[in-house]
Short mmCIF file of the C-alpha atoms (twelve columns), coordinates in Angstrom:
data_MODEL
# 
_entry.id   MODEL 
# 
loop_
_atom_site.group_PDB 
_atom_site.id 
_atom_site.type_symbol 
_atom_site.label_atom_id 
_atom_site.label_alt_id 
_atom_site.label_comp_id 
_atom_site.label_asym_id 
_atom_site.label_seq_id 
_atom_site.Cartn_x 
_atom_site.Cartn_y 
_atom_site.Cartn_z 
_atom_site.pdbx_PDB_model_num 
ATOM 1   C CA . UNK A 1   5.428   -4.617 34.325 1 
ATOM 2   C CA . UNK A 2   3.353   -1.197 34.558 1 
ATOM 3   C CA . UNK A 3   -0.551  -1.574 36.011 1 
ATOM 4   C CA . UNK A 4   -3.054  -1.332 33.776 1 
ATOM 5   C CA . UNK A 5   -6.757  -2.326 33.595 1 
ATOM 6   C CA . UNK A 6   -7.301  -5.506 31.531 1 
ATOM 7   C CA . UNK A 7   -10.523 -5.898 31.185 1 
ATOM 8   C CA . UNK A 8   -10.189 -2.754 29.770 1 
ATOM 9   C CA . UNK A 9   -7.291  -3.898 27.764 1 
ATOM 10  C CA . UNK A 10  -10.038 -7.260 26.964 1 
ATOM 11  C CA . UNK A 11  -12.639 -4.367 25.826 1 
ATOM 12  C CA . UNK A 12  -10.113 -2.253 23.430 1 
ATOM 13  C CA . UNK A 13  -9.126  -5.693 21.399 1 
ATOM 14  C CA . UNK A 14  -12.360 -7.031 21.342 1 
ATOM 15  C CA . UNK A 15  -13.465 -4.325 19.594 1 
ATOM 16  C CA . UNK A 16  -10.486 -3.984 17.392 1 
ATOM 17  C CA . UNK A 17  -10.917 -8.110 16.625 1 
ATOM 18  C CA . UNK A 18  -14.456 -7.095 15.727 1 
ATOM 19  C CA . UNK A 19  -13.764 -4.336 13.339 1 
ATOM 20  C CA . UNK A 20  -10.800 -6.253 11.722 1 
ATOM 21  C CA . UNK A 21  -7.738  -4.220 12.807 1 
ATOM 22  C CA . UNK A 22  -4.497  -6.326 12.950 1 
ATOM 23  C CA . UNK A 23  -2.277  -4.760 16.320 1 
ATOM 24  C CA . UNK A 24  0.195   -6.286 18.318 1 
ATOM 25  C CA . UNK A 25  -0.148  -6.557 22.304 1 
ATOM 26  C CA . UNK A 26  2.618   -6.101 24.367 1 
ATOM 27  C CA . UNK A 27  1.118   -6.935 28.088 1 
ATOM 28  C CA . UNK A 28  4.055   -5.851 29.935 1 
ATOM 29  C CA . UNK A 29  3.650   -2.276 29.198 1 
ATOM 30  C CA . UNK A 30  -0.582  -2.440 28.626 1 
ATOM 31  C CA . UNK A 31  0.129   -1.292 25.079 1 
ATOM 32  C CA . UNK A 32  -1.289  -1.803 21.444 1 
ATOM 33  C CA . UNK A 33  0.273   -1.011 18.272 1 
ATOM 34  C CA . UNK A 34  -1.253  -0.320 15.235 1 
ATOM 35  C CA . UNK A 35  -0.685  0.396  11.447 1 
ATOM 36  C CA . UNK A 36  -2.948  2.433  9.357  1 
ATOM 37  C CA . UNK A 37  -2.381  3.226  5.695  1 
ATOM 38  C CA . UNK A 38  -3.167  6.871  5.034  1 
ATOM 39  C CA . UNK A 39  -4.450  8.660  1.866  1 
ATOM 40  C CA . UNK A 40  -2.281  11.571 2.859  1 
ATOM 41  C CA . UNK A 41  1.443   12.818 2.016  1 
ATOM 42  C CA . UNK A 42  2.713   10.360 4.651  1 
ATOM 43  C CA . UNK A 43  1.149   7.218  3.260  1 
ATOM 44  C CA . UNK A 44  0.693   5.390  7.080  1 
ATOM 45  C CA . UNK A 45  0.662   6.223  10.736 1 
ATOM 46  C CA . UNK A 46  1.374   4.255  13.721 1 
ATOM 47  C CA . UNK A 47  -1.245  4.313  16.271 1 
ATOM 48  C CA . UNK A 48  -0.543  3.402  20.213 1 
ATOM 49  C CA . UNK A 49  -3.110  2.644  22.234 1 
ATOM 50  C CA . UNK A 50  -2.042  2.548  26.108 1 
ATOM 51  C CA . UNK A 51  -4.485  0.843  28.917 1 
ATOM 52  C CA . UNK A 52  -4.598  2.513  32.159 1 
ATOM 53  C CA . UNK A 53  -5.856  1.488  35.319 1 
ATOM 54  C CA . UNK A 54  -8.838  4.013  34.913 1 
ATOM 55  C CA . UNK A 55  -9.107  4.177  30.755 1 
ATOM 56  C CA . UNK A 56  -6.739  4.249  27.798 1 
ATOM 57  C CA . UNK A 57  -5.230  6.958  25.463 1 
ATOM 58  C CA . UNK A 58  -4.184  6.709  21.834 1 
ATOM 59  C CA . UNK A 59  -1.861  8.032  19.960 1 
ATOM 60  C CA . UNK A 60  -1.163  8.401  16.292 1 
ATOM 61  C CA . UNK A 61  2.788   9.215  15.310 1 
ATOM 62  C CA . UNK A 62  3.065   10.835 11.694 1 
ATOM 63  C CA . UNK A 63  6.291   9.144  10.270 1 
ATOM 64  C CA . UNK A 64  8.371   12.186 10.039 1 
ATOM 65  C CA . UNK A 65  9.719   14.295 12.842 1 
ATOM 66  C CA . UNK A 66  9.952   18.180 12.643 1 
ATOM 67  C CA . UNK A 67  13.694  19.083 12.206 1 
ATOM 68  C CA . UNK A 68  15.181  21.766 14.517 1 
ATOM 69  C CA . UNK A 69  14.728  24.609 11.761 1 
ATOM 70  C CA . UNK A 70  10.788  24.171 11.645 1 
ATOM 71  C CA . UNK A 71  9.960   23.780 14.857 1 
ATOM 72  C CA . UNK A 72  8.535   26.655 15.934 1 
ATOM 73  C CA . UNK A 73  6.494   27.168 13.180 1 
ATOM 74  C CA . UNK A 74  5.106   23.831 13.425 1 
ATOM 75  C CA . UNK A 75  4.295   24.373 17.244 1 
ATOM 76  C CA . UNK A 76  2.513   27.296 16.109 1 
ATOM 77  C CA . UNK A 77  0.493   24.871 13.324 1 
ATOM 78  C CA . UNK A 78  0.043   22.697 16.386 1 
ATOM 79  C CA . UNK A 79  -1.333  25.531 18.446 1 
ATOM 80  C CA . UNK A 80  -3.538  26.960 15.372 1 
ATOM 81  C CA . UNK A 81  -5.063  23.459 14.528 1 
ATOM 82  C CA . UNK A 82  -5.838  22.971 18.282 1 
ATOM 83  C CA . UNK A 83  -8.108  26.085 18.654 1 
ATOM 84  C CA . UNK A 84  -11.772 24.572 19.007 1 
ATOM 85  C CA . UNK A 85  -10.535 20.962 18.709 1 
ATOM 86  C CA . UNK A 86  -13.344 18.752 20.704 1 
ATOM 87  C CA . UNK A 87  -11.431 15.613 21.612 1 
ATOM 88  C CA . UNK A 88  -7.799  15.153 21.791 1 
ATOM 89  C CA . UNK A 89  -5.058  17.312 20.382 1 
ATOM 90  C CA . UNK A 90  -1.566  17.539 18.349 1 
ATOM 91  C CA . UNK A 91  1.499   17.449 20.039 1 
ATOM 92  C CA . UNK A 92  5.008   17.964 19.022 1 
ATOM 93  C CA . UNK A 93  8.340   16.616 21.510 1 
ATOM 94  C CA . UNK A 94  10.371  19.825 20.821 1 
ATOM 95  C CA . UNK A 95  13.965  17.824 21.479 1 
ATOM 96  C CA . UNK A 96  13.190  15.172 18.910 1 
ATOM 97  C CA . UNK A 97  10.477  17.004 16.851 1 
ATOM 98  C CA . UNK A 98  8.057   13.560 17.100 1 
ATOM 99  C CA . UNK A 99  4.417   14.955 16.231 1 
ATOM 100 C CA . UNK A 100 1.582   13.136 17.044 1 
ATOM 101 C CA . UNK A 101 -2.269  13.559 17.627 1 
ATOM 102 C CA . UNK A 102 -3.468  12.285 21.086 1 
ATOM 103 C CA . UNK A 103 -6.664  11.324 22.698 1 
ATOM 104 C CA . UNK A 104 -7.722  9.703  25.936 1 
ATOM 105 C CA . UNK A 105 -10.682 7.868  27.676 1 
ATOM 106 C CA . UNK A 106 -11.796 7.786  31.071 1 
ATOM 107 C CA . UNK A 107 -13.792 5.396  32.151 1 
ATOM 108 C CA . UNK A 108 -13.415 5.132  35.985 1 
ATOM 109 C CA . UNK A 109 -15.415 2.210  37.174 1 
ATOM 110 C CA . UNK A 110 -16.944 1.054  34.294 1 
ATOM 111 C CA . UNK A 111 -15.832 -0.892 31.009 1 
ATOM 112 C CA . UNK A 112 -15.921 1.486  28.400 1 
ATOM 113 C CA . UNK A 113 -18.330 0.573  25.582 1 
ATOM 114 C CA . UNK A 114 -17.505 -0.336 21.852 1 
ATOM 115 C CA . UNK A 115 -19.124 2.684  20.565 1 
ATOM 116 C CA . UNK A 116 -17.038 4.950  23.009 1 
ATOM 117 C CA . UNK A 117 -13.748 3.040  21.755 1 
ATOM 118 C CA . UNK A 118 -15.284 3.531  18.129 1 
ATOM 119 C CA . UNK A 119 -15.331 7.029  18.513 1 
ATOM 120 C CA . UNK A 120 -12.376 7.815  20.315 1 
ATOM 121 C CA . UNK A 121 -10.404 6.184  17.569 1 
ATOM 122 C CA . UNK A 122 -12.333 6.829  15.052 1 
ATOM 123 C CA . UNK A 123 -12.460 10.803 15.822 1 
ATOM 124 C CA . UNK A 124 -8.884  10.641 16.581 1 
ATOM 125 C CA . UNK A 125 -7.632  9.129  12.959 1 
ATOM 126 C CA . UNK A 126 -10.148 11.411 10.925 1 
ATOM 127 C CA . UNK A 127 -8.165  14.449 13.162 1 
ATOM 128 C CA . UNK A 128 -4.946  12.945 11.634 1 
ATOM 129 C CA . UNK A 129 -5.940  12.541 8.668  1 
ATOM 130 C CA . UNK A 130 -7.534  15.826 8.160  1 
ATOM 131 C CA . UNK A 131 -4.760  17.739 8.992  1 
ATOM 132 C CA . UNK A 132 -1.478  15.205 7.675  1 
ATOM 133 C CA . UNK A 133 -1.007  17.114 4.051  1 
ATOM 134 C CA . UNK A 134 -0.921  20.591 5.802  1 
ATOM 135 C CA . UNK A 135 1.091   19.274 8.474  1 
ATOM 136 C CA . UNK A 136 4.027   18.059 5.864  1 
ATOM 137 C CA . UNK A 137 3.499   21.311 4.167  1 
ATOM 138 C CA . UNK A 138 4.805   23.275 7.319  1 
ATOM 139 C CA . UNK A 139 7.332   20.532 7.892  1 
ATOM 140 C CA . UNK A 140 8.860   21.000 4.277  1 
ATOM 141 C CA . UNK A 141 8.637   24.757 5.153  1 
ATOM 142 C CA . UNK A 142 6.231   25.291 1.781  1 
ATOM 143 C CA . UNK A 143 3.587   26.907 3.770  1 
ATOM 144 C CA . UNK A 144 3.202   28.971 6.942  1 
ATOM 145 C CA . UNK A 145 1.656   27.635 9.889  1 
ATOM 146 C CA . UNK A 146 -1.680  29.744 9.696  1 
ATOM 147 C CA . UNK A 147 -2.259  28.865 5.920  1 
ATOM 148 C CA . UNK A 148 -1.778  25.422 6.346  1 
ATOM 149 C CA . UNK A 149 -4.334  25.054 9.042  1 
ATOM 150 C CA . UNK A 150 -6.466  27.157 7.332  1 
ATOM 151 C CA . UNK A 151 -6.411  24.429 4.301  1 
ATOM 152 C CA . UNK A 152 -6.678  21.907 6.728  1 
ATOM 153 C CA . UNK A 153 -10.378 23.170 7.708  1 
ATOM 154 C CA . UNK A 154 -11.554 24.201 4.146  1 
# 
């Protein structure tokens, strides 16, 4: 069983409960799982949100994974979409090619409130969003990296 926070765990899901998301909750590992249908190219992510001891972070998987002959040029969308980026960021695992957007909150020693657990996620899946149909772009190898972003942010 890892150590996480629940209260903050109790703060995450009642806020999710209040805004009607459906997740499960698996308390051994402090973790939330979430669905989200998607008006982009990929139709749905997955969204995991993971309760520290200290705060949570989120993160939304796209459904396909970069195969070993785009990989570099979608580390270098990655890298061109995260210029400027506020809160959170893409990543990309470069031996399995899993890309994902991540964000975290720190709260210390307080609870953090609904409308910082609004925003966090909320900010978070508008960043996925915003960038999925230029993302699948570079990962069918249809556009390069810096047009794709550069769609992205029209």
């Amino acid at each position: 069983m890892r150590e996480y926070s629940s209260e903050i765990a109790g703060a995450v899901m009642e806020f999710l409960e209040s805004d009607s998301w459906k997740y499960d909750w698996d308390e051994d590992r402090g973790l939330l799982k979430l669905m989200l249908s998607s008006r982009s190219k990929f139709q749905s992510f997955t969204i995991y949100i993971s309760i520290k001891t200290n705060g949570f972070s989120q993160m939304i998987l796209y459904p396909l994974k970069a195969t070993e002959d785009v990989r570099d040029k979608v580390a270098e969308f990655i890298t061109r979409a995260n210029y400027g980026l506020y809160i959170g960021g893409f990543e990309m695992d470069y031996d399995d090619g899993e890309v994902r957007f991540r964000s975290s909150l720190l709260s210390a020693d307080t609870l953090p409130t609904t409308e910082q657990i609004k925003h966090i996620l909320y900010v978070s899946i508008n960043m996925a969003e915003k960038y999925a149909n230029s993302l699948a772009m570079v990962l069918f190898d249809v556009a390069s990296p810096k047009d794709a972003v550069e769609r992205a942010e029209e």
